[in-house]
C-alpha positions in Angstrom: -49.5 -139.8 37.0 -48.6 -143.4 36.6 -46.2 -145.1 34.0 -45.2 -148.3 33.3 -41.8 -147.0 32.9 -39.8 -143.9 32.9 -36.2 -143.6 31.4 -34.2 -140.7 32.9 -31.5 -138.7 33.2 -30.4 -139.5 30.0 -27.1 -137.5 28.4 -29.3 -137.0 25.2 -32.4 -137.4 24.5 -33.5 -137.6 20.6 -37.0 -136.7 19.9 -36.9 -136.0 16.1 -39.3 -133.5 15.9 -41.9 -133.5 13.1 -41.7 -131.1 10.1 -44.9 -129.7 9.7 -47.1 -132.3 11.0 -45.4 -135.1 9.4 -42.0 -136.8 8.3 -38.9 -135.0 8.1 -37.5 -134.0 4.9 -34.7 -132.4 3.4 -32.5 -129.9 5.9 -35.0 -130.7 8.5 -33.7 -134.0 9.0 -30.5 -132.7 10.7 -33.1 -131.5 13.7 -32.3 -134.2 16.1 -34.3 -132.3 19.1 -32.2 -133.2 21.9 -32.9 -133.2 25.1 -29.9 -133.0 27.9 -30.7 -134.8 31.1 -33.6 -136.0 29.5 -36.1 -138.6 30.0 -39.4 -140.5 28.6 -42.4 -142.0 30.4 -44.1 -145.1 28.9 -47.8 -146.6 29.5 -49.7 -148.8 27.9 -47.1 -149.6 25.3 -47.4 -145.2 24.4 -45.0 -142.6 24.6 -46.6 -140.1 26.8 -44.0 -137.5 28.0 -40.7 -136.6 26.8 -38.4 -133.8 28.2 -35.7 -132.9 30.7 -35.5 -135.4 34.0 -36.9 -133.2 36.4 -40.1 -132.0 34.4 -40.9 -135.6 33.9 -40.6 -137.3 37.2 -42.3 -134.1 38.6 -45.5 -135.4 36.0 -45.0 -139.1 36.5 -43.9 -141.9 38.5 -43.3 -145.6 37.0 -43.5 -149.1 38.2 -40.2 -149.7 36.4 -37.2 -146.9 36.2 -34.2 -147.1 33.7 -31.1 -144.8 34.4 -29.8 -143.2 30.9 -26.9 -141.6 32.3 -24.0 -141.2 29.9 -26.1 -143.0 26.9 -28.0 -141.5 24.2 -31.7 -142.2 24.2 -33.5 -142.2 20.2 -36.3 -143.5 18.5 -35.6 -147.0 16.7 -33.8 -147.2 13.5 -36.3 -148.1 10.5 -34.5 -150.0 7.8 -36.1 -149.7 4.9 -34.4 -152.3 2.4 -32.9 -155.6 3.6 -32.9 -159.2 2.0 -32.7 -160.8 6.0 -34.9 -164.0 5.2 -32.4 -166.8 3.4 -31.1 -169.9 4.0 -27.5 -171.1 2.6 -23.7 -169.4 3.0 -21.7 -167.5 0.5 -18.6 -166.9 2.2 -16.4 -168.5 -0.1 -17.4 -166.3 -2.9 -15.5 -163.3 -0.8 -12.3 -164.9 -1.7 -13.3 -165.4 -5.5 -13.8 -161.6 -5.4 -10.5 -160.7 -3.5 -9.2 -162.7 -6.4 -10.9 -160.2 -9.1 -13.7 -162.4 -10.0 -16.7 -160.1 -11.1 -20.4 -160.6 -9.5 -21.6 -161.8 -12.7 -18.6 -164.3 -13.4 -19.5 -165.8 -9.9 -23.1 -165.9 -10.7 -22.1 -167.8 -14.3 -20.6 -170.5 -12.1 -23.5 -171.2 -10.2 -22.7 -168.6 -7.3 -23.8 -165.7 -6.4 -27.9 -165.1 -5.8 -28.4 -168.6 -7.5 -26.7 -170.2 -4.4 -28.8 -168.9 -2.0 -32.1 -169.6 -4.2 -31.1 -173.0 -4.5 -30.3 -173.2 -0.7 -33.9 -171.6 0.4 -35.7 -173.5 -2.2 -34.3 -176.5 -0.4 -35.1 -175.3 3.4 -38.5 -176.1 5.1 -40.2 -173.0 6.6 -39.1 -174.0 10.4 -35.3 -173.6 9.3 -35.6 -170.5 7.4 -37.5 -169.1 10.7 -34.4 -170.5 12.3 -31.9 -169.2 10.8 -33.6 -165.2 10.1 -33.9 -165.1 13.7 -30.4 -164.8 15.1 -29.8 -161.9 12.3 -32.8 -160.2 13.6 -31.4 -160.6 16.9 -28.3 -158.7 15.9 -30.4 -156.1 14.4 -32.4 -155.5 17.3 -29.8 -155.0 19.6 -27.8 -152.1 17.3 -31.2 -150.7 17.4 -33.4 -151.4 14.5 -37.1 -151.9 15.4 -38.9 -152.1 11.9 -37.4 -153.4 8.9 -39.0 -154.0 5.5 -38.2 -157.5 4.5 -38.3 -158.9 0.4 -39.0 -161.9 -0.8 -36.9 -162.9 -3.8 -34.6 -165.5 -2.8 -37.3 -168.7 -4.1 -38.5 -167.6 -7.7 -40.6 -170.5 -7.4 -44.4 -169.6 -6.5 -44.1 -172.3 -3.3 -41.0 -170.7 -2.6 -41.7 -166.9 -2.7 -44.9 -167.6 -0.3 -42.7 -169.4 1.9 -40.4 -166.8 2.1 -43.3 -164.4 2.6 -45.0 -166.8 5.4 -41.6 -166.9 6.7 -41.7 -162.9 7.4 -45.3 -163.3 8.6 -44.3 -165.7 11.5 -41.0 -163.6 12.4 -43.3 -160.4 12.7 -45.7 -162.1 14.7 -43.2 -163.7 17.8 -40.1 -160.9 17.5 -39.7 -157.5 18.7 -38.9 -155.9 15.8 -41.8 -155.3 13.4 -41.3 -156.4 10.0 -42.6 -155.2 6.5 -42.6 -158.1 3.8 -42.2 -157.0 -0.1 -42.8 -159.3 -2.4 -39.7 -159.4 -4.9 -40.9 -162.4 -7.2 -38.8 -160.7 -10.1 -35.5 -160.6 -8.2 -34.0 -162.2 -11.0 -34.6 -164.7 -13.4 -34.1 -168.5 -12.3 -31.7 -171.4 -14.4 -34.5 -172.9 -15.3 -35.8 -169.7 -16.9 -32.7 -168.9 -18.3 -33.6 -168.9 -21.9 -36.8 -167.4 -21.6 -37.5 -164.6 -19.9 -40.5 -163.9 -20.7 -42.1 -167.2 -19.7 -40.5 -166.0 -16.3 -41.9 -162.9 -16.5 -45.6 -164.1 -17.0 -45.0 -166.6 -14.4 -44.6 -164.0 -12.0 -47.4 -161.6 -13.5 -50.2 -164.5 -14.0 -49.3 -166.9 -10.9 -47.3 -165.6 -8.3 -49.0 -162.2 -8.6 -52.4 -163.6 -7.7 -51.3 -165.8 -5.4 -49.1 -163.7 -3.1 -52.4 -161.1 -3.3 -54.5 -163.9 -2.5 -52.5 -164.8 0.8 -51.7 -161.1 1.6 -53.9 -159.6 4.9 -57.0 -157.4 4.2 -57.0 -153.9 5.4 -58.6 -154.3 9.0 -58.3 -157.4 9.7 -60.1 -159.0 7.3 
C-alpha cells in the first residue's frame, strides 16, 4: 500500500495507547507503548500504521522515507496553559526579584502584568503576530503541536479581541494548532483600580458578548 511517508527504524516508538477507548488517566498514563525498531506510515495527513520496521514496510511503501535510528519517535506535546501572545519585555524585573522585590511590590510600581498590558495595548495586530511567532517557533521545534492560548494581556474590549484575532491568524498560517481562551478577567486594569466591580461588569456585559459574537460557530458557520 502507498504512503506519503513512512518513518522507520526508529529506537522507540511511543504510541500512548488509549485507556479504554479514550484518554489516559491515572496509573495508565505511565503506559508509553513502545515500540523498538519501530516505525509509522503517513497518508493523506492520517496515521495509518504503527509498529516494528519490518511489519510496516512489509504493508507500505512511501514517496518520502525518514530514518529514526537512535531518536525517539512520540505523539506531539499538547500544552494546555500558556500566555504566548504579548508584546513588551520584562527582563529587568528578574533583577528587582534577585534583589527580593515581591510580585506584587513590582506590580505596585507599574511592573509586572501591567507592563506588558500597557505594551500590547500599544502594539497593532501585525506586531503582535510578529513577535508570537518566533516563540511558537521554539515551541514547535522541542515538540509542542497544539497549545491553548489566553487572552488577558489587553483588558480593554479592542484589546482582548485583538489578542484573540491575533491567535486566530497564528492558528491559521503555523504548524502548531492553537486553542484561544478568552481571559478578559486576568486582572483588573489601573484605570479600574478603584472599582472592581465596574471592571467586572465591563467584562460580563461588553466583552462577554462581544468575544461570543466574534467566536466561530460550530461547523463552520
Amino acid at each position: 500500500m502507498k504512503a506519503d511517508l513512512l518513518i522507520h527504524s526508529a529506537a522507540q516508538l511511543c504510541v500512548v495507547p488509549p485507556q479504554n477507548g479514550g484518554p489516559q488517566r491515572g496509573h495508565s498514563l505511565g503506559d508509553l507503548g513502545l515500540i523498538e525498531d519501530g516505525a509509522v506510515a503517513c497518508a493523506d495527513g492520517r496515521i495509518v500504521a504503527v509498529g516494528p520496521t519490518a511489519e510496516v514496510r512489509a504493508d507500505w511503501q512511501a514517496a518520502v522515507e525518514l530514518d529514526g535510528s537512535g531518536k525517539v519517535v512520540c505523539p506531539g506535546f499538547v500544552d494546555p496553559h500558556t500566555h504566548v501572545v504579548w508584546v513588551g519585555d520584562r527582563t529587568g524585573e528578574f533583577e528587582q526579584r534577585v534583589r527580593g522585590a515581591t510580585y506584587m511590590e513590582i506590580m505596585a510600581a507599574g511592573g509586572g502584568i501591567m507592563s506588558t498590558v500597557r505594551a500590547t495595548r500599544a502594539a497593532s495586530l501585525d506586531q503582535l503576530v510578529a513577535e508570537t511567532r518566533p516563540r511558537l517557533n521554539r515551541m514547535l521545534a522541542h515538540g509542542s503541536t497544539t497549545v491553548e492560548v489566553k487572552s488577558g494581556y489587553g483588558l480593554t474590549t479592542a484589546s482582548e479581541l485583538k489578542m484573540l484575532d491575533g491567535i486566530a491568524t497564528l492558528d491559521s498560517n503555523h504548524p502548531i494548532t492553537l486553542v484561544p481562551t478568552f481571559l478578559g478577567a486576568h486582572a483588573i486594569p489601573t484605570e479600574y483600580s478603584d472599582d472592581s466591580d465596574g471592571y467586572v461588569d465591563l467584562v460580563v456585559e461588553e466583552m462577554l458578548p462581544e468575544v461570543k459574537a466574534q467566536s466561530p460557530k460550530p461547523g463552520g458557520q
